[in-house]
C-alpha positions, -999 to 999 in steps of 0.1 A, spaced: 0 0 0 31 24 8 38 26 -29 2 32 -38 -8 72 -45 -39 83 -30 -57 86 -60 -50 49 -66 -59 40 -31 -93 58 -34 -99 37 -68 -93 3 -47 -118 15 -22 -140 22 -51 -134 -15 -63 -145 -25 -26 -109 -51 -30 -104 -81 -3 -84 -63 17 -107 -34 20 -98 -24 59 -64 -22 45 -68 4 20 -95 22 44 -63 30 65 -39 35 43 -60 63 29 -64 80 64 -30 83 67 -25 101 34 -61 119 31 -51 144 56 -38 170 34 -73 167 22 -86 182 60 -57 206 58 -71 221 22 -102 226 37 -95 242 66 -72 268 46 -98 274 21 -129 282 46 -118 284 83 -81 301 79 -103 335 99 -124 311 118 -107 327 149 -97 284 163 -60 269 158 -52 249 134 -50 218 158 -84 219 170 -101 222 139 -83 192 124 -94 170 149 -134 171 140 -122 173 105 -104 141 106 -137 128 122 -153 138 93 -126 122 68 -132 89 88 -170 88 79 -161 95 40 -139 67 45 -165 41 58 -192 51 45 -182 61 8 -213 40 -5 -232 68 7 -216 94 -10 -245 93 -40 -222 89 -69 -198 119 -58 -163 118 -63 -146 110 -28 -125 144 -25 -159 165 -29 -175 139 -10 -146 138 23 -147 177 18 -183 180 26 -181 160 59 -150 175 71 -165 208 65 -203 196 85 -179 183 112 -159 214 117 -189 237 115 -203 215 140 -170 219 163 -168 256 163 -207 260 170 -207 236 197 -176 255 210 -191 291 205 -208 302 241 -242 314 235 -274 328 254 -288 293 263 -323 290 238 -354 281 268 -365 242 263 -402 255 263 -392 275 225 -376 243 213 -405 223 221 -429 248 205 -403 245 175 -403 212 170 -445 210 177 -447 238 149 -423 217 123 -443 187 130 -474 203 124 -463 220 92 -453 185 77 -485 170 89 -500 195 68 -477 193 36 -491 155 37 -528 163 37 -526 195 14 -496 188 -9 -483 219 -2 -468 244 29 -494 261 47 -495 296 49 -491 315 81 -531 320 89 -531 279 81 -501 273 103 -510 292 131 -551 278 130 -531 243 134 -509 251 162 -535 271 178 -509 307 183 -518 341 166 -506 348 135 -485 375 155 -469 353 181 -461 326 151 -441 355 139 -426 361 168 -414 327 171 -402 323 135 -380 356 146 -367 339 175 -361 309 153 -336 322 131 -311 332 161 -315 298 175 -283 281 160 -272 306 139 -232 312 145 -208 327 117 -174 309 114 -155 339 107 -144 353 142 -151 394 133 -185 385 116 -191 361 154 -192 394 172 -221 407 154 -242 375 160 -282 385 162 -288 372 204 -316 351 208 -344 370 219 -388 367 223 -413 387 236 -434 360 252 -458 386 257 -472 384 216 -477 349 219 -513 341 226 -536 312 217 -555 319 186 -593 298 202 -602 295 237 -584 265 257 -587 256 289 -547 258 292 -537 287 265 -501 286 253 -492 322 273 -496 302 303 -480 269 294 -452 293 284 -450 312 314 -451 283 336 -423 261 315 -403 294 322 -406 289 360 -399 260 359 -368 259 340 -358 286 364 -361 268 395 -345 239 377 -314 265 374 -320 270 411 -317 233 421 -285 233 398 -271 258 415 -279 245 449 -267 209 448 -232 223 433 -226 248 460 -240 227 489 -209 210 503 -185 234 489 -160 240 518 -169 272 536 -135 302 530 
């Protein structure tokens, strides 16, 4: 395998040989300038070393390498390039420190996505808002409100400058309203999954400082 190029290595994983665990490795060891070219061409400002972006990259080349059967008929560099970049976007936004987003807005979220594709089934097509929000049972207004809120959920840039002007998740809870008459509106299911996550803060807080030796 030592005398093998890469390119010849990628065609023998290609031709799925007998010795295909063999070849997997061999091309792990010399795809890495393959990480290295995509870290220079899109995360050189990213504001992380070199070093810890490689890492989740070479996560990244490992799946291209086991799972090229996946890869839909793409060529293996676009292919190993794609998931090193998802992996190193995904590093450098788990990394980024953020306002927390409440677990009350992403269980709206996800009940507002599941209703939209409920309705995509029986319609054939997206809903509009008025639809959306006669399904979720929110105001047309507070539905905005929540798409707003949406877009700053897990949005980070991955050049550092651009990072500092990040949009801050924020929601007035007080334009979200139930659009009919329930006996448990969504204001006050909101209001009290917000107490609750605060005195869930609380009990954090608590049980970490309880036995901490006094000064």
């Amino acid at each position: 395998m030592e005398n093998l190029t890469l390119d010849q290595l990628l065609q023998r994983l290609t031709d799925e040989p007998e010795d295909l665990d063999i070849v997997r490795e061999a091309i792990l060891r010399r795809g890495t300038s393959i990480i290295q070219d995509v870290i220079d061409a899109g995360f050189s400002t990213s504001g992380f070393e070199n070093e810890q972006l490689f890492r989740p990259g070479y996560l990244g080349l490992m799946n291209a390498v086991y799972n090229f059967d996946l890869s839909h008929g793409k060529g293996f560099r676009e292919y190993a390039a794609n998931l090193i970049k998802g992996e190193i976007r995904h590093h450098i936004r788990d990394q980024v420190s953020r306002k927390p987003i409440p677990r009350w807005m992403k269980d709206l979220n996800r009940q507002i996505e599941v209703t939209e594709a409920k309705l995509l089934r029986e319609t054939g097509r997206l809903p509009t808002l008025s639809e959306l929000a006669e399904a979720v049972n929110i105001t047309e207004e507070g539905l905005a409100e929540v798409f707003k809120a949406r877009e700053t959920m897990s949005y980070v840039s991955l050049d550092a400058e651009q990072r500092e002007n990040d949009p801050v998740f924020e929601i007035d809870i007080s334009r979200i309203h139930s659009k009919r008459e329930v006996p448990f509106p969504v204001e006050y299911r909101i209001r009290l999954a917000s107490a609750l996550e605060k005195l869930a803060d609380l009990q954090q807080y608590l049980l970490h400082n309880l036995f901490r030796p006094s000064e």
